[in-house]
N, C-alpha and C positions, 0 to 999 in steps of 0.2 A: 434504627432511628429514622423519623423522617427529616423531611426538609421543611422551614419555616414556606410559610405561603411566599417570600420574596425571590425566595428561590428554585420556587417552583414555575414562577411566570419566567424569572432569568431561563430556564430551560427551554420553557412555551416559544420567549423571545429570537432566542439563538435558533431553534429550530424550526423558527419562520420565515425568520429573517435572512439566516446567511444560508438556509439549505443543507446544513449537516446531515452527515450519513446516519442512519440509526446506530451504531458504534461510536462514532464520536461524540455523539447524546450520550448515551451510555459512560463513556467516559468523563464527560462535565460530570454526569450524576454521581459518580461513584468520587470522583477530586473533591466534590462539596459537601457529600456524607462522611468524608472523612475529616475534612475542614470542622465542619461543625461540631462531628464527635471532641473533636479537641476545644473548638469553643466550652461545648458543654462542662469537661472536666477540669478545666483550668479558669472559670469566671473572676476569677480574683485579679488576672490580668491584662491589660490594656489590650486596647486591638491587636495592636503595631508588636506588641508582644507575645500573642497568642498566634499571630502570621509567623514570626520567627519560632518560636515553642514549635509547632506544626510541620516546619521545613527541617529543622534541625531534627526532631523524632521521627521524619520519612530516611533522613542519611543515617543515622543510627540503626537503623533497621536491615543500612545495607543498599537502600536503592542509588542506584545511579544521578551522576548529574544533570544528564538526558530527560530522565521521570522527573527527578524533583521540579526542574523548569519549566516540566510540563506542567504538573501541578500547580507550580506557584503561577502559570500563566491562566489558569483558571478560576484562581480565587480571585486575580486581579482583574480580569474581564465581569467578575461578579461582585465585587466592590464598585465598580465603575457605571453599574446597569445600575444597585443600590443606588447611587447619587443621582446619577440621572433621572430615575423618576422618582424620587425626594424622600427616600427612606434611611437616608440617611447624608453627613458630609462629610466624613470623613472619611480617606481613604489609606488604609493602614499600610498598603502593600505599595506606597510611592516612593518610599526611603527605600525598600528594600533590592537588593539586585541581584538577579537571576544568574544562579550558577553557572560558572562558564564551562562550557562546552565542549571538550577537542573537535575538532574536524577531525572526522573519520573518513578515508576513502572509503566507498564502495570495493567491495571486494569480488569485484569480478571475474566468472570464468573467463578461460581461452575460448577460442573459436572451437578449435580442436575437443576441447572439456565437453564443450555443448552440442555437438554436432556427436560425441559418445554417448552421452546424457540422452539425448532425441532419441538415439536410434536404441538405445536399452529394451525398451517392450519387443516382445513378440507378438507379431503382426500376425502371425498363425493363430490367434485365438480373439475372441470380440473386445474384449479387455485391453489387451494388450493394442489392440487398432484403436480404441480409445484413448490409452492413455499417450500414444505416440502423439495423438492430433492434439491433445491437453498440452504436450510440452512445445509441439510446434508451434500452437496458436500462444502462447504463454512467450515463448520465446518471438516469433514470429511477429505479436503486435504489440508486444513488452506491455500487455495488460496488468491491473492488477489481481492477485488473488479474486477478490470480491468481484471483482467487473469477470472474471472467466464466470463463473458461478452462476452469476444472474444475467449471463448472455443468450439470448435464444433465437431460437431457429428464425423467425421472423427477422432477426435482426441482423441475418448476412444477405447480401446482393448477390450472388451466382454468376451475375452476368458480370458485373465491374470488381468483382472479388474486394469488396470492403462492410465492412460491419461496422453499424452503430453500436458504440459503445458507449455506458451510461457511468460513469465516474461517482467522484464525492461530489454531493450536493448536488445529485441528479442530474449533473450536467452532462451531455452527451457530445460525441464529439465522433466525425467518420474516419475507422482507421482502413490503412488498405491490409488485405491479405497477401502474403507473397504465395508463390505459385507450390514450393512447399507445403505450407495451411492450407492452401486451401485442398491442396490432391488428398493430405493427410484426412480433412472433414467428409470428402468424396468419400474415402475409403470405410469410413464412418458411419456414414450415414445408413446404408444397408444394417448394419448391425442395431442401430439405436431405431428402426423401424419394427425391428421383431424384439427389440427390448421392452417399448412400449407398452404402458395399458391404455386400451382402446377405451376411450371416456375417461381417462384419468393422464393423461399426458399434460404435463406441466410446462411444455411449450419450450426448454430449455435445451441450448445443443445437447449438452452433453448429461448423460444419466447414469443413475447406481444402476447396478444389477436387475434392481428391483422397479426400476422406472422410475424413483424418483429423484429429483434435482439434486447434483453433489454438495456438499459441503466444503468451505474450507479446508478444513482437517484433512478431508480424502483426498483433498490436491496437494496439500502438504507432503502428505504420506506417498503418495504417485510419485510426485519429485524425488523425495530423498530415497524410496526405495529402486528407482533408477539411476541415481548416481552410487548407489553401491551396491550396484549388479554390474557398473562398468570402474569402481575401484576409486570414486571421487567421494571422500571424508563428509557424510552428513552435518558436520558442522559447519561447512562452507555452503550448504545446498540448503532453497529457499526458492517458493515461487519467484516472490521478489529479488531475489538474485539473478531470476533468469531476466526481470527487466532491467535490474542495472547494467547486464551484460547486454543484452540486447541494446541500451541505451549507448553505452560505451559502444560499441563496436559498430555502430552507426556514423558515432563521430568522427571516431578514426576512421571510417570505411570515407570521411567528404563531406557527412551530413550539417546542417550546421545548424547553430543552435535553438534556432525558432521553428522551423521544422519538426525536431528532435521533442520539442516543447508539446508542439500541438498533438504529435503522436501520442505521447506520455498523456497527455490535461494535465500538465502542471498551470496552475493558477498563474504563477510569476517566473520569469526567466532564471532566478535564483534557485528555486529550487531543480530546474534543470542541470544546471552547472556545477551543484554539488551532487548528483546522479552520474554524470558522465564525466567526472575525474578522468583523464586521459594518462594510460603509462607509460614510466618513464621513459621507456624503451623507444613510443610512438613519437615522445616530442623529441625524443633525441634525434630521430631519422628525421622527423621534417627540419629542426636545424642544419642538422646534415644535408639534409637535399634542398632545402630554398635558402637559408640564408648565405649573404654574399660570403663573409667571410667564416661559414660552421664548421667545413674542409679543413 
């Protein structure tokens, strides 16, 4: 099924206006194909009924609070672009309230976990110095999946050891490399020169086999099959996990939280602070060590 011509400029609009990743486009489209399919089969129902019918048959199915939220905050940003440019007035999804959510800490590794996790590959073979510089630089500048992927060689400094990095919504932002990353990219770099194809290099640090740019998926699979060569549970292992630790262990390491912010490109302080939960363990010792009476 397609999408009514209103909801196709809502797409045009949002991905002009606020800068979305091609992913998060992708996910408007897919929340409002599935909206509509439910308009289509239930037309005997009121808006404000068919919003409700639609959220209640995503949790029947099983999905999470998380998803449902996410979805209903999709339909509601496209109820709201409808009014605004005069296709309609009424907005179905304004009684309605968004599933609540537990807060989840981030589950972050140890120091120890990650610093086993890094040193996993075997540095004896091209791959394996790949993939070490993958977890360094992952860990290293707590990038995201997407942002390692579509990082390229033009876009590290050699001399001041930091790399633009290009975030959601194309927004770029300069991280530093620690001296780790970057010896790891050193080490690298020879091998991804005879990886290459001559006239066909995609400009990207890091490369398959074959020369061309990784994917996702392959960084996925780098990570978790390095944490279990050193005996850490795939279920806990995730690019992004290595930036929540990375995040985390910054702040306990003194970092503080605007700093922490800018490294990441988080948009707003908020979402920093639910990245870097601090454990219990750490806020006990600084009770312990500064407050007057924690002793």
């Amino acid at each position: 099924m397609s999408l009514p011509e209103h909801g196709i400029e809502f797409l045009e609009s949002i991905r002009s206006e606020r800068g979305l990743s091609k992913n998060t486009e992708q996910a408007y489209r897919r929340d409002l194909l599935q909206y509509h399919d439910t308009i289509q089969e239930h037309r005997e129902l009121t808006p404000t009924e068919l919003v409700q019918m639609h959220l209640a048959s995503l949790r029947d199915s099983g999905m999470v609070n998380a998803s449902v939220a996410r979805k209903l905050a999709s339909i509601r940003a496209y109820h709201r672009f409808v009014i605004a440019e005069g296709y309609g007035t009424e907005d179905p999804t304004s009684s309605i309230m968004s599933p609540k959510i537990p807060s989840a800490l981030p589950k972050a590794l140890t120091i120890d976990e990650v610093i086993r996790l890094i040193e996993a590959p075997d540095l004896s073979s091209p791959l394996g110095r790949r993939n070490r510089s993958i977890l360094e630089v992952l860990y290293g500048t707590g990038c995201r999946v997407t942002e390692l992927v579509t990082l390229d060689l033009h876009d590290i400094d050699f001399e001041t050891n930091t790399a633009i990095v290009t975030g959601k919504g194309n927004r770029q932002r300069l991280v530093p490399i620690g001296s780790f990353a970057s010896a790891s990219i050193d080490r690298w770099l020879p091998d991804r020169l005879d990886i290459r194809k001559p006239g066909h290099d995609p400009g990207s640090l890091f490369l398959t086999v074959r020369g061309n740019r990784l994917s996702r998926q392959t960084v996925w699979r780098i990570v978790e099959e390095a944490g279990s060569s050193v005996g850490i549970d795939s279920a806990r292992l995730s690019p992004h996990v290595l930036r929540h630790s990375a995040a985390t262990h910054m702040v306990e390491g003194g970092a503080d939280l605007r700093t922490v912010q800018e490294i990441l490109g988080h948009a707003t302080l908020t979402s920093t602070q639910i990245y870097t939960k601090i454990s219990p363990e750490h806020l006990r010792e600084v009770v312990l060590t500064s407050h007057p009476r924690g002793q």
